[in-house]
C-alpha positions as CSV (number, residue, x, y, z in Angstrom):
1,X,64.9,-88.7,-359.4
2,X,63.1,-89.5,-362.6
3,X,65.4,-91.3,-365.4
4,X,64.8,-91.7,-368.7
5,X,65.1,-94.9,-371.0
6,X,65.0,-95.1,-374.6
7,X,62.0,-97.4,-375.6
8,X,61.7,-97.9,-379.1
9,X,61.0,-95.4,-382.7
10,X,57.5,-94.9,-384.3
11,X,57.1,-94.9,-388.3
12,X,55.0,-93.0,-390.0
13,X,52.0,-95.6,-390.5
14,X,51.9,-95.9,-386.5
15,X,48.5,-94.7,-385.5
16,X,49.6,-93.3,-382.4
17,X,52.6,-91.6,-383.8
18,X,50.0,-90.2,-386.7
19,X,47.5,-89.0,-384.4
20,X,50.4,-87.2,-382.4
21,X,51.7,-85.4,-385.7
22,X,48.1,-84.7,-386.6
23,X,47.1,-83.0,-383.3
24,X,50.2,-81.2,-382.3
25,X,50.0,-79.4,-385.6
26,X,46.4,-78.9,-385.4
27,X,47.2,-76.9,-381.8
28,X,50.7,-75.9,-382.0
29,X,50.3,-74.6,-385.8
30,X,51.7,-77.1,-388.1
31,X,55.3,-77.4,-385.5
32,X,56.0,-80.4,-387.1
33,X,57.3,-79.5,-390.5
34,X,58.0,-82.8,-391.4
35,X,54.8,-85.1,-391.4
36,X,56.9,-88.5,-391.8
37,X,59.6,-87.8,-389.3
38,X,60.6,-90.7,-387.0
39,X,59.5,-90.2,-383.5
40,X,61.8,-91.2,-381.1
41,X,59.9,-93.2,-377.7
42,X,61.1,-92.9,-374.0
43,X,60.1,-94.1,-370.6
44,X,60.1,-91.7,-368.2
45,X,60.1,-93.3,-364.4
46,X,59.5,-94.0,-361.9
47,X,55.6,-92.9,-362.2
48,X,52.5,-93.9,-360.9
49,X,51.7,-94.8,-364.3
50,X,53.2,-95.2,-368.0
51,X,54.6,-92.1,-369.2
52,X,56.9,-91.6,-372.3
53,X,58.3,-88.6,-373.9
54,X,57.9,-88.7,-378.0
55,X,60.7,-87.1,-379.7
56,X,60.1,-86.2,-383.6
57,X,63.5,-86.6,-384.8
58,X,64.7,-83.9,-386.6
59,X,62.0,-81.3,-385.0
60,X,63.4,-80.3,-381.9
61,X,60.4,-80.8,-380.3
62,X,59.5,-82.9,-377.7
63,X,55.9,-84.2,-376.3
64,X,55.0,-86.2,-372.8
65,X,52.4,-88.6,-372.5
66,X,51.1,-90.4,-369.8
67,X,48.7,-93.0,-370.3
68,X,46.2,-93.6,-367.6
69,X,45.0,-97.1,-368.6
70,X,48.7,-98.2,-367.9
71,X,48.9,-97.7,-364.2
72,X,52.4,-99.1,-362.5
73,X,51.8,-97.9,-359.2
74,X,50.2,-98.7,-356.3
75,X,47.1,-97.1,-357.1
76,X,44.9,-98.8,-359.5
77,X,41.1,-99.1,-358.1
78,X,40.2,-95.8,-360.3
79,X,38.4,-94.8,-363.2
80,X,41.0,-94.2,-366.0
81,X,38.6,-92.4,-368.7
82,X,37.4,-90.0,-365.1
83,X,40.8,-89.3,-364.2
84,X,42.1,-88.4,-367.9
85,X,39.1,-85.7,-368.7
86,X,39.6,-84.3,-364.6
87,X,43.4,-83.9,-365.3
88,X,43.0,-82.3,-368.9
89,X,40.1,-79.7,-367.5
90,X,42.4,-79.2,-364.5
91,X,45.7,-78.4,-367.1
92,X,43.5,-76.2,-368.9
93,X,42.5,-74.2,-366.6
94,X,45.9,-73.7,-364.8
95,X,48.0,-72.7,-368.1
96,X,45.9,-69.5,-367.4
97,X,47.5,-69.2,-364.1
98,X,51.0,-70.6,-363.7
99,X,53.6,-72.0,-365.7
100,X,52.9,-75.5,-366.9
101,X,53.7,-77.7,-369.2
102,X,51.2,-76.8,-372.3
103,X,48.2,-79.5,-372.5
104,X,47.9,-80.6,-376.2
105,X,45.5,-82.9,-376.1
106,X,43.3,-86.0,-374.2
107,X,42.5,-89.3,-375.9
108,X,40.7,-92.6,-374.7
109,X,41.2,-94.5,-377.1
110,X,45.2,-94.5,-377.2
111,X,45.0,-96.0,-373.3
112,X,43.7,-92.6,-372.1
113,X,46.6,-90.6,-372.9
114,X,47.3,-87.5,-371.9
115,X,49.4,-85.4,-373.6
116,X,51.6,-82.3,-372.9
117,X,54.4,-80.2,-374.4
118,X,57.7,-81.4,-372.8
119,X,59.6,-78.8,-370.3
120,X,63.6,-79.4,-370.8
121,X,65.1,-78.3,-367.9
122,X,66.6,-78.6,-364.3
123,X,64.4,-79.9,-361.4
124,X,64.6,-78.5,-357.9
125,X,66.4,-81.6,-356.9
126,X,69.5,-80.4,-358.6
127,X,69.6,-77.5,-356.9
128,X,69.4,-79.2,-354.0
129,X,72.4,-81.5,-354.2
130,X,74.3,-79.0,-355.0
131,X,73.0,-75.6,-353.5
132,X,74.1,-73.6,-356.1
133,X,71.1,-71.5,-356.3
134,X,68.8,-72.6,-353.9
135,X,67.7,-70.0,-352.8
136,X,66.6,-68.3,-355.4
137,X,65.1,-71.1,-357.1
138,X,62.8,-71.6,-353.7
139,X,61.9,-68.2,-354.6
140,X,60.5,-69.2,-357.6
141,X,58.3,-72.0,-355.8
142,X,56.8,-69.9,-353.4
143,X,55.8,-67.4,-356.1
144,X,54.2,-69.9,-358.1
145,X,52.4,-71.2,-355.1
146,X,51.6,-68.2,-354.0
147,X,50.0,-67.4,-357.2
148,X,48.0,-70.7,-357.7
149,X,46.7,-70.9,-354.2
150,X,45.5,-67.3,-354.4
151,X,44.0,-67.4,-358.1
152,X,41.9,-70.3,-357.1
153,X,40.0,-69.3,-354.0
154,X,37.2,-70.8,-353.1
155,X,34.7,-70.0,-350.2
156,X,35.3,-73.5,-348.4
157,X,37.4,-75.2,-346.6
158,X,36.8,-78.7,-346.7
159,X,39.1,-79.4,-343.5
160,X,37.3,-83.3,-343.4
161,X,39.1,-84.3,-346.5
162,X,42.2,-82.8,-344.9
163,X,42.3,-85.0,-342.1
164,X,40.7,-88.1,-344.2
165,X,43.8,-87.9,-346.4
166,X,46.2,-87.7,-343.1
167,X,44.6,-90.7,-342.0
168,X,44.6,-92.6,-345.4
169,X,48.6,-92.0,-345.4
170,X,48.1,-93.9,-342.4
171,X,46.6,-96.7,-343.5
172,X,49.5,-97.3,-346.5
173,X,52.0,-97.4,-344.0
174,X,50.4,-101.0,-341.8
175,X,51.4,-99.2,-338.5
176,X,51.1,-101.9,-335.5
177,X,48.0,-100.7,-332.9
178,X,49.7,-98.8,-330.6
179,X,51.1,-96.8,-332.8
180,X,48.0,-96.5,-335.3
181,X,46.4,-95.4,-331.6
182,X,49.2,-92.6,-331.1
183,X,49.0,-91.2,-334.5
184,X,45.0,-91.1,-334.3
185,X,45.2,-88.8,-330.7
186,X,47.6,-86.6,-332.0
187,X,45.5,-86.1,-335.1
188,X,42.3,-85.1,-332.7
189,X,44.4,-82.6,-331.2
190,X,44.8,-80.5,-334.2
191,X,41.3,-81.4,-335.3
192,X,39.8,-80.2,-331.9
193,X,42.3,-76.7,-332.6
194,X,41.8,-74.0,-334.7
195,X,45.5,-73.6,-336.0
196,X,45.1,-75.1,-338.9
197,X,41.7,-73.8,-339.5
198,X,41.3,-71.4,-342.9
199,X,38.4,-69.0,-343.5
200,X,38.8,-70.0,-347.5
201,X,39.9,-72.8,-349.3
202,X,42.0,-72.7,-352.1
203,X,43.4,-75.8,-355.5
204,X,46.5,-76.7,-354.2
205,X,49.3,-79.2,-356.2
206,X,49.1,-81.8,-354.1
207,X,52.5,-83.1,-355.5
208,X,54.6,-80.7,-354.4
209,X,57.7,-82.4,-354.1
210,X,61.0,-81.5,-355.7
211,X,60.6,-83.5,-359.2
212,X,57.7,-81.4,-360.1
213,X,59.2,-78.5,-360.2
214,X,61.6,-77.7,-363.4
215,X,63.5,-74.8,-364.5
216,X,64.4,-74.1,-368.0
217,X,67.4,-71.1,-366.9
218,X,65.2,-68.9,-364.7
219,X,61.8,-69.6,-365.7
220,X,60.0,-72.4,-363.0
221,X,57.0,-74.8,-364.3
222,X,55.2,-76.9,-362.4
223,X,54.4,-80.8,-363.2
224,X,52.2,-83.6,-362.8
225,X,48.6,-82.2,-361.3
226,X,47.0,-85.4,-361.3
227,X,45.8,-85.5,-357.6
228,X,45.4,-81.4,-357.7
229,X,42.6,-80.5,-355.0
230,X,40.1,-78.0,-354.7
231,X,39.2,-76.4,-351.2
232,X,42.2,-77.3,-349.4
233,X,44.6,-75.3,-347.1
234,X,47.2,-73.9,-349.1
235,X,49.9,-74.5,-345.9
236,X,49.5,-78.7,-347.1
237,X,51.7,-77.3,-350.7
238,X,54.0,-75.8,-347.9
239,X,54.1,-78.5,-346.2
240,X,55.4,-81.3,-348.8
241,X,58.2,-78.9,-349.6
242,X,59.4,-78.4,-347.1
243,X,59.2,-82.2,-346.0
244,X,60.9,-82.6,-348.7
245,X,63.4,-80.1,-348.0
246,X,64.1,-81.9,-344.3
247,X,64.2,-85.4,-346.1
248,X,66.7,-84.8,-348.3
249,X,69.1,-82.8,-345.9
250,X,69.0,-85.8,-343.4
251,X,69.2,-88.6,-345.3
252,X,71.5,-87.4,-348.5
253,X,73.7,-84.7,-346.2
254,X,73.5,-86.1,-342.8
255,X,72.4,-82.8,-340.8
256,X,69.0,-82.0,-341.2
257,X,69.6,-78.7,-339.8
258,X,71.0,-77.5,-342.8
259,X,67.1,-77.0,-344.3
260,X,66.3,-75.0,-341.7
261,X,67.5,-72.0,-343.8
262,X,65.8,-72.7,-347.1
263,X,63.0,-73.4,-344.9
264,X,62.9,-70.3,-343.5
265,X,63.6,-68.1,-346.8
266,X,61.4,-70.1,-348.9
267,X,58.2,-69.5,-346.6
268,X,59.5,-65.8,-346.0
269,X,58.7,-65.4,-349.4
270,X,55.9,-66.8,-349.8
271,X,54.3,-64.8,-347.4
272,X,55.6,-61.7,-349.0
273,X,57.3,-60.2,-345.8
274,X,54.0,-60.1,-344.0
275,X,54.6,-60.5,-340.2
276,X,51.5,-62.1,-339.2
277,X,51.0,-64.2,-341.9
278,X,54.3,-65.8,-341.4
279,X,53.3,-66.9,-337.8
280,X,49.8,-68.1,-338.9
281,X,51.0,-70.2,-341.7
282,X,54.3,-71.5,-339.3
283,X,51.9,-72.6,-336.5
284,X,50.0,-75.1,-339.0
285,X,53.0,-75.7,-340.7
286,X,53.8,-78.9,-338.3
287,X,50.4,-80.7,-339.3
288,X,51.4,-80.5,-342.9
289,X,55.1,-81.2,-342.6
290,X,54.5,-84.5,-340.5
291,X,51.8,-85.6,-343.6
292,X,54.3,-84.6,-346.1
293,X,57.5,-86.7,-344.0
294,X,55.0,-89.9,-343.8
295,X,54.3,-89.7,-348.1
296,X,57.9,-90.1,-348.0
297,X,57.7,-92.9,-345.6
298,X,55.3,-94.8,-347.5
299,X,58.6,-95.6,-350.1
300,X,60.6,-98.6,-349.8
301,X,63.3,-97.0,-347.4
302,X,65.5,-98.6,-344.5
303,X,63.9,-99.6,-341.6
304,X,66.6,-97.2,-339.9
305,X,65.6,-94.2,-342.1
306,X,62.2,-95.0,-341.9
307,X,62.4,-95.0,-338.1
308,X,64.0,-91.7,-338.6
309,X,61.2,-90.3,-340.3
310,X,58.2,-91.4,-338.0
311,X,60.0,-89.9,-335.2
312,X,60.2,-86.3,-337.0
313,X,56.5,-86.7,-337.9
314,X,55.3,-87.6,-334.7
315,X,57.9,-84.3,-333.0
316,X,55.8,-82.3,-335.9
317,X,52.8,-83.4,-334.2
318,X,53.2,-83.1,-330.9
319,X,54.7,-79.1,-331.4
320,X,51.0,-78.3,-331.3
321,X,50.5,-76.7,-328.0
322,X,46.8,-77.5,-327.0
């Protein structure tokens, strides 16, 4: 779960905090009334790089930046100026889609920051601790999804990338030989099957665990597109999900059985009741889930957990009947 922490309060004079007043009144039409107000600073974390929320005290309004320069994860062999302008074009182009976050603005020369109105609300992870709602909110997922994955449809597939990401999560997790050797027949298998296989590719999130979704009452938005794709399966969104779904039923309520439910309603919907797409998207569904349980792996978890988790990847794997 992300926390926040308070960090410290801008005066007017700041030329950050000035160029933030200047351009969220220059797009959001002069919502800062008061020029001189005191903005408020937070971390926001953990995050694969800095990112704050800038509250202008006495405005009731909220902005988030995060500044690609700053990078505090594992990840930092990249181009930060690239990365900002790919991010900001992506945003752009999705607010006429689905429910994000408005993007205000891009800057390089404030540690590329990035910067977009802030969502208050409940992420799906609440919903999942306590239940209340789950289903319905799932609802809401697949929708969104559904609507992103067939909005941006593309003529290719680029099934290489697919598997070169599989086997990149690979690599971040140091197996030993023998089991870097299992992992790499298994993936052969489904490259040498056409289950997975799509006529059309599609932009999918590429983030879509639980965090990055948030609900302010019933309406859903969707976070943090940083590593957004183009020409990918859609089934690898489906996938993390409902990783994460599993993941969080084992490890935080013992049974992971108890997903198998939300599972099953929240890829229902997503197919919209249709028969055969249901069995088409559940048949590739085990690729995707076991990439989706070894993201989570690559956290610093338990060697007991983490056993637990390369076990359900490699059953995932091996469900493929060839």
């Amino acid at each position: 779960m992300l926390c926040e922490t308070y960090a410290n309060t801008l005066d007017s004079g700041d030329l950050f905090r000035d160029w933030l007043v200047e351009t969220v009144n220059d797009v959001k039409g002069n919502r800062i009334r008061n020029k001189y107000c005191k903005v408020n600073v937070y971390n926001i974390g953990p995050a694969s790089h800095k990112v704050c929320r800038f509250e202008f005290d006495g405005e009731e309004y909220s902005v988030v930046s995060k500044f690609y320069a700053e990078p505090t994860g594992w990840k930092t062999n990249y181009d930060p100026v690239k990365s900002l302008k790919r991010e900001f074009k992506t945003l752009q182009m999705l607010d006429k889609i689905i429910s994000i976050p408005k993007p205000i603005a891009a800057n390089e020369d404030f540690n590329c920051a990035l910067v977009t109105e802030f969502v208050q609300g409940e992420p799906l992870y609440a919903f999942m601790r306590s239940e209340h709602g789950l289903y319905d909110r799932l609802i809401s997922v697949a929708d969104l999804l559904r609507k992103l994955h067939d909005r941006t449809r593309s003529n290719e597939y680029a099934k290489k990338e697919e598997f070169a990401n599989f086997h990149k999560i690979l690599d971040q997790l140091h197996l030993d030989g023998p089991s870097r050797l299992m992992y790499n027949e298994l993936l052969g298998n489904w490259w040498h099957n056409s289950v997975s296989d799509e006529k059309t590719g599609c932009r999918i999130h590429n983030d879509a665990n639980p965090v990055n979704y948030v609900f302010d009452n019933s309406k859903i938005y969707a976070l943090d597109f940083e590593g957004s794709w183009e020409h990918a399966n859609r089934v690898h969104d489906l996938g993390v999900v409902t990783a994460e779904l599993k993941h969080y039923f084992a490890l935080h309520k013992g049974d992971a059985t108890r997903a198998e439910p939300y599972i099953g309603h929240f890829l229902w919907h997503y197919c919209r009741g249709d028969l055969e797409e249901f069995r088409r998207i559940t048949r590739a569904l085990p690729f995707f889930m076991a990439m989706g349980l070894l993201r989570i792996a690559r956290l610093h978890i338990d060697n007991d957990h983490g056993m637990y988790i390369n076990q359900e990847a490699i059953a995932c794997l091996r469900s493929l009947r060839v």
